[in-house]
N, C-alpha and C positions, 0 to 999 in steps of 0.2 A: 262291560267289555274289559277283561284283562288287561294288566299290561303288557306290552310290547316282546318284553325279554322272559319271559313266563308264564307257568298257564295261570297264575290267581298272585292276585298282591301279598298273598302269605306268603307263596312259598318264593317269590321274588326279595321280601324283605327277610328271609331266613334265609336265602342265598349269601346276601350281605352280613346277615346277622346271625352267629350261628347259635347266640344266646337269646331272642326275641321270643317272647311270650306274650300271645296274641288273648284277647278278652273274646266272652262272647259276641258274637255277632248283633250290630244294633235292628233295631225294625225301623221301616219304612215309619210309623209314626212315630216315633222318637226322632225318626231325621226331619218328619214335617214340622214338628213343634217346635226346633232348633230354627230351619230355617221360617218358620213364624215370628220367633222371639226376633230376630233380625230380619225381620222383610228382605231377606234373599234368599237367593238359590247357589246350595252349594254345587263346587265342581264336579263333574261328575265324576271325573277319576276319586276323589276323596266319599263322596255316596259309597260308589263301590267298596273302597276300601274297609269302611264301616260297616258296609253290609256282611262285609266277611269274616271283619273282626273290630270291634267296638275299640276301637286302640289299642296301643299294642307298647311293648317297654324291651328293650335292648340296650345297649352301650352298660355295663352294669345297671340298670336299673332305669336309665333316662326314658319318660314318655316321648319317645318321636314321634308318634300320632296319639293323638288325648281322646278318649271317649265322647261320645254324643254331650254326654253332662259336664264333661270337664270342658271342653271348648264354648258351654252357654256359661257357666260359670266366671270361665278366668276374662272369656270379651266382656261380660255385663261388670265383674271386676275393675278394670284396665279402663272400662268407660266412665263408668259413674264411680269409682275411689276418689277422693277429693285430693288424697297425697300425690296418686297417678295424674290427675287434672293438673296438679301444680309442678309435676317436675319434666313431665313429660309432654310431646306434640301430641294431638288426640289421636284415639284409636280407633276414631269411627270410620276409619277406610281400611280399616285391616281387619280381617278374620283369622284371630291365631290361632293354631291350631294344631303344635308340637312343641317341644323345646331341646335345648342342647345339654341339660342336666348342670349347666354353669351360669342361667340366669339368661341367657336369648333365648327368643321364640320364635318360630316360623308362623309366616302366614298368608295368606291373598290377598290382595289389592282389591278393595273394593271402589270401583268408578261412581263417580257424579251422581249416576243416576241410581245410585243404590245395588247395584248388582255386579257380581265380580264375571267380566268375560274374558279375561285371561287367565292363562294356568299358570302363569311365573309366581314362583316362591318367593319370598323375600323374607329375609332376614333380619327384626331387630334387638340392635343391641342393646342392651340393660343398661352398660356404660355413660354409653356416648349419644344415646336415644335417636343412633342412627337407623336407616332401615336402608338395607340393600339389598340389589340381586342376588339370588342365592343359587336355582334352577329353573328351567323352563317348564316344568309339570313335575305331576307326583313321584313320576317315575324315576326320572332323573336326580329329585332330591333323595329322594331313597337311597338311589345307590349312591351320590354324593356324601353324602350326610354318615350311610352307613358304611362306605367304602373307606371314606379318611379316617373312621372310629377304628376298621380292622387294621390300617394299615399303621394307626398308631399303635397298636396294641403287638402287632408282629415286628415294631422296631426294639418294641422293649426285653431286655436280654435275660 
């Protein structure tokens, strides 16, 4: 399903971004073996997004959404690095899966039982190894994410 404000999440995140270059589209098994490596199931707004473009880079250059192999990479990363073990709260409840190109990451909440069933984004910081609310689904972090990147960029004189 589309999102909301658009007919496909391309062209919704190139609404916001009018520099965004999207990767090829991933496949359904590339998405199974990700969510295998993590015994879950991703959101389906995020499937979608992937299905239509394997991640995608805007703001100058920043991954806002990270391809099928960078998001099994950077979580298996972020889990098992021994220096991440030590400075950080663990990351087995989070599925990260963009970044702000200054060192945060976005990602989902994964619940208790192993499975994420909510859409809220969150936010954590590299800093302060906080993690906070960030948007209520993909869509919204989209145009958050990529709305405050343009509207920095049109204050600049």
């Amino acid at each position: 399903m589309p999102p909301f404000k658009a007919p496909s999440w391309k062209q919704l995140a190139k609404s916001y971004a009018s520099d965004a270059k999207f990767a090829r589209p991933t496949t359904e098994a590339e998405i199974a073996a990700l969510e295998q490596s993590f015994a879950i199931n991703l959101p389906s707004a995020l499937r979608e997004f992937l299905l239509e473009a394997d991640g995608f880079t805007a703001d100058y250059g920043s991954r806002v959404i990270w391809s099928v192999s960078h998001i099994e990479q950077q979580n298996r990363e972020f889990r098992t690095t021994d220096a991440f073990r030590e400075l950080y709260m663990p990351f087995d409840h989070m599925l990260l899966f963009g970044d702000d190109c200054g060192g945060d990451h976005f990602a989902f909440a994964i619940h208790a039982d192993g499975q994420i069933h909510k859409h809220d984004v969150f936010r954590w910081d590299h800093e302060t190894d906080g993690r906070a609310w960030f948007a209520g689904d993909l869509e919204q972090f989209l145009e958050t994410r990529l709305k405050k990147e343009k509207e920095e960029d049109d204050d600049v004189v």
